[in-house]
C-alpha positions in Angstrom: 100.7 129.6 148.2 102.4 130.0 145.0 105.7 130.6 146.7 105.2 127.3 148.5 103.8 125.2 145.4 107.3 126.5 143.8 109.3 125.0 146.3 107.8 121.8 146.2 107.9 121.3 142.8 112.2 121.9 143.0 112.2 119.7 145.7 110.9 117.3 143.5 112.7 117.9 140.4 116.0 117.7 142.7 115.0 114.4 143.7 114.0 113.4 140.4 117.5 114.9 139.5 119.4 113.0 142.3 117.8 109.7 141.8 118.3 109.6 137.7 122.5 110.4 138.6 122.3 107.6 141.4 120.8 105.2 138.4 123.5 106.3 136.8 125.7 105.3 138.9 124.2 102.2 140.1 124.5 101.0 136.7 128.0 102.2 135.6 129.5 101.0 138.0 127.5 97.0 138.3 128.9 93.8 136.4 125.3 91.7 135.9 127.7 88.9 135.5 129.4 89.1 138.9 127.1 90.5 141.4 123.8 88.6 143.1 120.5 88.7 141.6 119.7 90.8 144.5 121.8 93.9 143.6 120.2 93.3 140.4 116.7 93.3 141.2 117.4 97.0 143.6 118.6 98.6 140.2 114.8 97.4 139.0 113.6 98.9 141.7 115.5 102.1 141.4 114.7 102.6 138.1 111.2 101.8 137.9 111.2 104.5 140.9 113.0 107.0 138.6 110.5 105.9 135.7 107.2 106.6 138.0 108.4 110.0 139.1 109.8 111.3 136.1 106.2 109.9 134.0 104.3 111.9 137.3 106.5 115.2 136.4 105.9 115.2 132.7 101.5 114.2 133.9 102.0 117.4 136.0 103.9 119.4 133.3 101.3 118.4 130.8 98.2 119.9 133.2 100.2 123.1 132.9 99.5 123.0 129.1 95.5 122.4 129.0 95.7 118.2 129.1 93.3 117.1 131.8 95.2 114.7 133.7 94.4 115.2 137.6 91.7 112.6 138.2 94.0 109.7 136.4 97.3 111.1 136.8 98.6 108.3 139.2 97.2 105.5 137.2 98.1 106.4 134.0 101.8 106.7 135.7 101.5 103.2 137.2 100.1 102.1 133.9 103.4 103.8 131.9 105.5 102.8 134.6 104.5 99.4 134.7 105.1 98.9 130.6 107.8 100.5 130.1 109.5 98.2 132.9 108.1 95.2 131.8 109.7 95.6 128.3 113.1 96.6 129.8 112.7 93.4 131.8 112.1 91.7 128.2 114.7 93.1 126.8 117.4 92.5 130.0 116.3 88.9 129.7 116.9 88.8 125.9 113.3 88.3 125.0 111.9 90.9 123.7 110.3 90.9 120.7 108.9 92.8 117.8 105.9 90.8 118.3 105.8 91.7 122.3 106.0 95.4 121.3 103.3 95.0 119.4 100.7 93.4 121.4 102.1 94.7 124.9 101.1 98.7 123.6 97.5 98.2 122.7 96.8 95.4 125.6 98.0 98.0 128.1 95.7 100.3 126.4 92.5 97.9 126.8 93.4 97.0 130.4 93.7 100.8 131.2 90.4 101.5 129.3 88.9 98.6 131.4 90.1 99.2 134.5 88.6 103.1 134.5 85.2 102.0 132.8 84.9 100.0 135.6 85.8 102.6 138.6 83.6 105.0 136.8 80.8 102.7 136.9 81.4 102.0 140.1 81.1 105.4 141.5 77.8 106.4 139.4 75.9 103.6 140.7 
């Protein structure tokens, strides 16, 4: 079992791996200014892709230390995921803020805090 759970976890880290050098890539080699918005909108897909994985990796890395992540470990990589994207998207535009840093940290905070005080609720009743 242990044998097996190794082998997965390289598979993972290799795709992890091969998916960080095809951002790489993607990005090196892409002129924003003279390809479609399409092309542009698969690099945000690729690398919110890259971001999910590599936020589930360090989750899963973090359980190996103590840190109870298993029941929210998906959501609390959405959650990362989701921020850290939406600020790169700020940024891309040319719209990011101090101000947006500010208030986009602590109101993904209270909508994760929300969102599992209501699922808990949900399940006791």
């Amino acid at each position: 079992m242990r044998r097996l759970l190794s082998v997965l976890v390289r598979s993972q880290l290799w795709l992890i791996f091969g998916l960080i050098v095809l951002d790489g890539v993607f990005f090196t080699r892409t002129d924003p200014h003279k390809v479609a918005s399409v092309t542009l909108i698969i690099g945000f897909l690729l690398l919110t892709l890259t971001l999910y994985l590599c936020i589930k990796r360090v989750l899963a890395f973090a359980k190996l230390y103590g840190l109870p992540f298993s029941r929210h470990e998906r959501r609390i990589a959405l959650f990362g995921t989701g921020v850290i994207c939406g600020l790169i998207g700020l940024q891309s535009m040319g719209e990011l803020t101090l101000r947006d840093l500010l208030v986009v940290g602590p109101l993904a905070v209270m909508l994760y805090l929300y969102l599992s005080y209501g699922r808990v609720h949900m399940h006791s009743s």
